[in-house]
N, C-alpha and C positions, 0 to 999 in steps of 0.2 A: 911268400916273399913280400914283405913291406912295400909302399913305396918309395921310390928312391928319396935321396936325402935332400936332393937340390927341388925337389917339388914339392915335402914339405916344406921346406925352410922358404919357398917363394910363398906357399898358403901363410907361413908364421910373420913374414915381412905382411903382407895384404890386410888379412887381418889386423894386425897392431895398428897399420897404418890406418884405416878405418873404425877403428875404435877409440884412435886419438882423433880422427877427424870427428868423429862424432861429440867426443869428449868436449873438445875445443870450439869448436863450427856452436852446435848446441848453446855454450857458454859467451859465445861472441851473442848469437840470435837475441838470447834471454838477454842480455844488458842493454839489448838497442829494442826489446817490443817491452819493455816491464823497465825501465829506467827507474832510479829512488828507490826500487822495492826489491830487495837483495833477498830476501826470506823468498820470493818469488821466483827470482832467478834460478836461485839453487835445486828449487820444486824442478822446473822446467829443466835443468841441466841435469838433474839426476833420471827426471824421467828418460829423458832420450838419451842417456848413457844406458841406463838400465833395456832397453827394449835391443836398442841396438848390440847392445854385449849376446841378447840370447839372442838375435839375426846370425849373428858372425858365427857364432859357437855353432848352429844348425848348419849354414854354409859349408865353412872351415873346419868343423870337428872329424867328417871322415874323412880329411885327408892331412892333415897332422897330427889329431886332436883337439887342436885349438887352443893350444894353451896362453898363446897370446900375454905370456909374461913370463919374465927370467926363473922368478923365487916358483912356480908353478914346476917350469922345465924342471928343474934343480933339484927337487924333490921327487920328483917323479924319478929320476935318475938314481938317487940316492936309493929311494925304497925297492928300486928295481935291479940295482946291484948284481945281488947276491942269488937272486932269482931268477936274473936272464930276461926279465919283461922292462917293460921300458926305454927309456931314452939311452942312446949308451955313452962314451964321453963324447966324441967325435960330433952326436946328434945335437947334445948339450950345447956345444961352441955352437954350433952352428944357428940352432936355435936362438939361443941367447942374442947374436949376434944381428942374426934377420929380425928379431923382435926390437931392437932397440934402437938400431935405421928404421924401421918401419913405423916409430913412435913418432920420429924426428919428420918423416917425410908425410905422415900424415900432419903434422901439424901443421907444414910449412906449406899443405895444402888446404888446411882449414882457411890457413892466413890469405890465403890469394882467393879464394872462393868467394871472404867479405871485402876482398877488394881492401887488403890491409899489406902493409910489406911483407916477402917472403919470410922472414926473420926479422924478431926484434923481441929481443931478452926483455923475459921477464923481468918487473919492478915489485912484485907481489910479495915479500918475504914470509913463508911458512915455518921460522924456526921458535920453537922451543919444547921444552920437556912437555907439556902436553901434548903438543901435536906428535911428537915423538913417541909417545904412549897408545895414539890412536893408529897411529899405522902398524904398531907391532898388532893389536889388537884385530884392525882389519884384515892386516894380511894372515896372521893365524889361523881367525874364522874362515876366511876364502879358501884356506888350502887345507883345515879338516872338514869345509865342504864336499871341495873337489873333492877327494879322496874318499872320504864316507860314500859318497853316491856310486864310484866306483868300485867299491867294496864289498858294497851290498848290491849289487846289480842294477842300481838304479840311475844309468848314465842316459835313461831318455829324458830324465828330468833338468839334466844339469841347465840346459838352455832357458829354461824357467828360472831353477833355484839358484843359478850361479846372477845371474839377471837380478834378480828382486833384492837378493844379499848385496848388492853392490849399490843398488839405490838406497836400499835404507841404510845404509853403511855411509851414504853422505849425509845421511842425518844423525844418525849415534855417535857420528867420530867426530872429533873437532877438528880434523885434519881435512875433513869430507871424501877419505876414503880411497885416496890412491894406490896403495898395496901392489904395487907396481912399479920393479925398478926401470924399467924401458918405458915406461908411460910418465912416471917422472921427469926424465931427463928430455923427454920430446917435448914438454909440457912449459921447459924450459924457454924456447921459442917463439913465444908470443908473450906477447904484454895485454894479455886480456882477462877477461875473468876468470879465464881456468888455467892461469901461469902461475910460477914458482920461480923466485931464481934461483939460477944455477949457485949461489951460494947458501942455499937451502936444500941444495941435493944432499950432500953426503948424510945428513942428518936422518933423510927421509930414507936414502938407500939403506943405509944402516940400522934403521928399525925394522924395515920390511923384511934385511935377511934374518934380524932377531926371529920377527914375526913367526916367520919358517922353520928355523929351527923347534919352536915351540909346538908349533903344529907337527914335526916328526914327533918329541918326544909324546903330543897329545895321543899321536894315530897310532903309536907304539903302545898305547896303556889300553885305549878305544878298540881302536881296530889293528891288531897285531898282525894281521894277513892281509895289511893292506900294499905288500908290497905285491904281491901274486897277482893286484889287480890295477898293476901301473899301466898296461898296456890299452887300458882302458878309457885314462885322460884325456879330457873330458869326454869324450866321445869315443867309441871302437875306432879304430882304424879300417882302413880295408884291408882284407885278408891279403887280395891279390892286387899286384899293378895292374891296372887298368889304362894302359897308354896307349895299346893298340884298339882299343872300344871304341 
């Protein structure tokens, strides 16, 4: 028996929210220790995104997963259909849902941490066809990551490779690699160095589900049995509840 659905989905809220706090928090630190030097910033905000993403994932991966993003769920739901593993719809919403409050409420705790308003929208605008091009791109890679590793047995890795693909994923993309519709729109929230405004969402939401898509048809051609090993994302699950332990 899995465990229940409201303790995941409390792991998928925590998670997200600590990984936008780190995302954000990070990106505030870097602007006020390295001022004028944006090349620097970014070093230092991708590191501590990058370390903190494989923290969470070791955390949070046996008792969700970890998937800690909508286009992640979604897919894993999709490949696991037909074969009974995976998220099912029910899990999806749910998922989805706790990921994309917990984007928002990590942020709005980055913002009080530096002693900045709870809230206060993004002025950073991210839109056009390149950066549009870099998130399909990211999020692709990220989810025939995930997926590869769990295909091949190799999900004690993800906390490393999902990690390291996401920092340098702020340096190959010109977008600097958000792949994340619930880390987007929390992202939304601050007027710092790691915001976006919210009229730069739709843009970036709509490349990332691109992204997704792309990476089914990729795992369909790569890894054709990658659905048999959704249950896997990113991390095993536990087999049994563990509430009375």
């Amino acid at each position: 028996m899995r465990l229940t659905l409201a303790r995941r989905a409390s792991a998928e809220f925590a998670g997200t929210a600590l990984l936008v706090a780190a995302v954000v928090g990070s990106g505030i630190a870097a602007a006020r220790m390295s001022p004028g030097d944006v090349g620097l910033q970014l070093l230092e905000n991708a590191i501590a995104t990058a370390f903190a993403l494989g923290a969470l994932i070791l955390m949070f991966g046996p008792v969700s997963g970890a998937h800690l993003n909508p286009v992640v769920s979604a897919v894993d739901w999709w490949l696991g259909r037909r074969t009974g593993t995976g998220l099912a719809g029910s899990d999806l919403a749910a998922y989805a849902a706790a990921q994309t409050t917990g984007a928002i409420g990590g942020c709005v705790l980055a913002n009080l941490m530096f002693d900045l308003p709870a809230v206060a929208w993004s002025q950073t605008d991210r839109r056009g066809g390149n950066l549009w091009l870099a998130e399909v791109v990211a999020t692709a890679g990220l989810v025939v990551l995930v997926f590869a590793l769990a295909r091949t047995g190799r999900t004690s890795a993800a906390p490393a490779a999902v990690g390291a693909y996401i920092g340098a994923a702020y340096w190959f993309t010109s977008s600097t690699s958000f792949a994340n519709p619930a880390v987007t729109i929390g992202r939304t929230f601050t007027d710092t160095f790691a915001g976006i405004t919210p009229a730069s969402v739709p843009g970036f939401v709509t490349a990332q589900l691109v992204g997704g898509l792309l990476a089914v048809a990729a795992l369909a051609a790569w890894y054709p049995g990658a659905g048999h090993a959704a249950d896997a994302v990113l991390m095993p699950r536990l087999a049994q509840d563990s509430d009375t332990r």
